[in-house]
N, C-alpha and C positions, 0 to 999 in steps of 0.2 A: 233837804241836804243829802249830799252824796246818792242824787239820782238821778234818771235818765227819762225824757220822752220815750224815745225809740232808741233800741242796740241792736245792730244786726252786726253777727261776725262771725271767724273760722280760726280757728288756733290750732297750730302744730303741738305736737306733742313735745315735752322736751327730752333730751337724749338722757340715758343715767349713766351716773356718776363710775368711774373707775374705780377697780380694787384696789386695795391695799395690798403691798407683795414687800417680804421679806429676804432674804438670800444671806442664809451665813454659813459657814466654812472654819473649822479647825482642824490644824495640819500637826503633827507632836512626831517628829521624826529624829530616830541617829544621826542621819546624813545627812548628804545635800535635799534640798525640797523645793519645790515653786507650785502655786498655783494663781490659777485666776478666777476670780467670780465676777460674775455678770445677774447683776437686777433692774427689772425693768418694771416700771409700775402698770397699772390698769390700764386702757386708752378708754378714754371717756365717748359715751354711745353718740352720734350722730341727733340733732332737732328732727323733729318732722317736718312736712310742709304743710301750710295752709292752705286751703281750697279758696276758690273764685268766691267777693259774693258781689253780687249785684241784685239793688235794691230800687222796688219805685216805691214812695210816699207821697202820699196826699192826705191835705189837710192843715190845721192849726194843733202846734205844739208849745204849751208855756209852760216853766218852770220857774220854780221860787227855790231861793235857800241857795247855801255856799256849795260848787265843786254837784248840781245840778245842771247838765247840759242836756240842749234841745236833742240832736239825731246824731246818732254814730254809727257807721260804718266802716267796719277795720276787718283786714287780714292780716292776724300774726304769726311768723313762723315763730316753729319750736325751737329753745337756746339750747346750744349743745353740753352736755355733761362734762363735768370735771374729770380731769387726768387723777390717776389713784397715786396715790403716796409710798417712793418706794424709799427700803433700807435697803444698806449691800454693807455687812461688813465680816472682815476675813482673822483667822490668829496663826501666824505660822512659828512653830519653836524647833527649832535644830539644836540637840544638843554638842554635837560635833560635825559641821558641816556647815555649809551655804545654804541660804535661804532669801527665795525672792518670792514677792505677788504682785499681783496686779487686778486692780481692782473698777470693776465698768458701771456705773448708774446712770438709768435712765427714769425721771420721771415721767409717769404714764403724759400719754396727749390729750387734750382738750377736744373733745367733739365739734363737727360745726354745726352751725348754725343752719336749722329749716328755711326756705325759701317762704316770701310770701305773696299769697295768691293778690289776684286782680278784685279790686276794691271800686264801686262802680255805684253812683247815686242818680236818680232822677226823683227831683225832690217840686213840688207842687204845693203851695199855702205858708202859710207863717210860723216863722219857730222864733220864739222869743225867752231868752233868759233874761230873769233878774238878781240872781245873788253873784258874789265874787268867784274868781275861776271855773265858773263855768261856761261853757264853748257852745253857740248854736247848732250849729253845725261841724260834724268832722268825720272826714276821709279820708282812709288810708292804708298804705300797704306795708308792713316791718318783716322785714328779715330777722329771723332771732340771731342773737350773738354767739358767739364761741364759749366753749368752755376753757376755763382758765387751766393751764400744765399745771402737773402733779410736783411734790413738794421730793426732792430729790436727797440722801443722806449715803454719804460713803466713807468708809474708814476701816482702817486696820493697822494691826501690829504685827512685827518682824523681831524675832528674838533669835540670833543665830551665835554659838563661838565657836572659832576652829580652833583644833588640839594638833600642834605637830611635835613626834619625839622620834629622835633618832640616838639609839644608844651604840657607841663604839665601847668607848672606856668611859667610868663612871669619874668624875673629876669634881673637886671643888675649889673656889676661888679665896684666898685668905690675903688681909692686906697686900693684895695687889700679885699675891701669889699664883702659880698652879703647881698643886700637888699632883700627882697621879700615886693610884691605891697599889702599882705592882707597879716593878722597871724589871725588862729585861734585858739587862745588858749583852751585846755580844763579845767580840774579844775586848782584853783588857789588858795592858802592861802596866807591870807594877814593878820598881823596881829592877828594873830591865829587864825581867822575866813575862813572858806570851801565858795571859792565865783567859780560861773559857769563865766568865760568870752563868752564875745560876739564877733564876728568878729570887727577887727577893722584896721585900716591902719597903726599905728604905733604902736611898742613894749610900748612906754613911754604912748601911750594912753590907752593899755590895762592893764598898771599896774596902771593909775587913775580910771579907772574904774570900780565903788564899786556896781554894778548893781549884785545884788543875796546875796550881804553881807549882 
């Protein structure tokens, strides 16, 4: 069970696996602010290639038992390595200002796949199997596969309020009112008479007010 006459082969190495990469970013500014981060993950190493083989055999080969095959002859390339797993994330806070990011991920790439060499039998006498899936005879040549892209994660937050004040005169609004905290009136008739008002806090006080009359 689970064995062979004859194995002759060559195997690629396989590529390794990609790093794992991080990329983070906190921005805590007065003003306006922007930035951008950019993460990119591992790239996954390249398979090897397998070598030629070519083989003669002579002879009687039998097997007994399950997944027991007569001759094999294979060249496997090497699978290429996994892309590495990237994160990218950014925080930008404005307490008074505009605030923009942008933000780039890339998970790492997949390696490829080693090439596989030439695979070559000259085979003379009997090979006989007797248990289930197992194969008399087999020949052959695999390319290894690629490696699977990295597992990619991006995100961030934007916290920004703008503040604007412009003070002339300080005013409040009351049932539909506006008061203002000083009038300065300029000329005034009162009475028929040409009066200069003076600064004063209320309207009603600066029409009692008979100062230049």
């Amino acid at each position: 069970t689970d064995a062979y006459g004859a194995m002759l082969q060559s195997l690629g190495g396989g590529g390794g696996n990609g790093g794992f990469n991080v990329t983070a970013s906190a921005t805590l500014t007065s003003g306006d602010n922007g930035s951008l981060g950019v993460g990119i993950g591992g790239f996954g190493g390249s398979g090897g290639h397998s070598g030629d083989v070519h083989a003669t055999i002579d002879g009687t080969y039998l097997t007994y038992g399950t997944h027991a095959n007569g001759v094999i002859v294979q060249s496997l390339g090497g699978g290429g390595g996994n892309g590495g797993m990237n994160i990218t994330g950014q925080l930008n806070v404005s307490a008074k200002g505009k605030s923009a990011q942008a933000s780039i991920g890339i998970g790492g790439f997949g390696g490829d796949g080693g090439y596989g060499g030439e695979a070559w039998l000259d085979r003379t006498g009997d090979t006989e199997t007797t248990g289930a899936d197992s194969q008399a005879i087999l020949v052959q040549s695999v390319g290894g596969g690629g490696g699977n892209g990295g597992i990619n994660v991006t995100g961030g937050i934007v916290a920004a309020k703008e503040w604007r004040h412009q003070r002339h005169r300080r005013h409040r609004r009351r049932q539909g009112r506006r008061r203002l905290d000083q009038y300065r009136p300029g000329w005034l008739w009162r009475q028929g008479q040409l009066c200069v008002g003076r600064p004063c806090d209320h309207p009603r006080q600066c029409l009692r007010d008979r100062t230049g009359c």
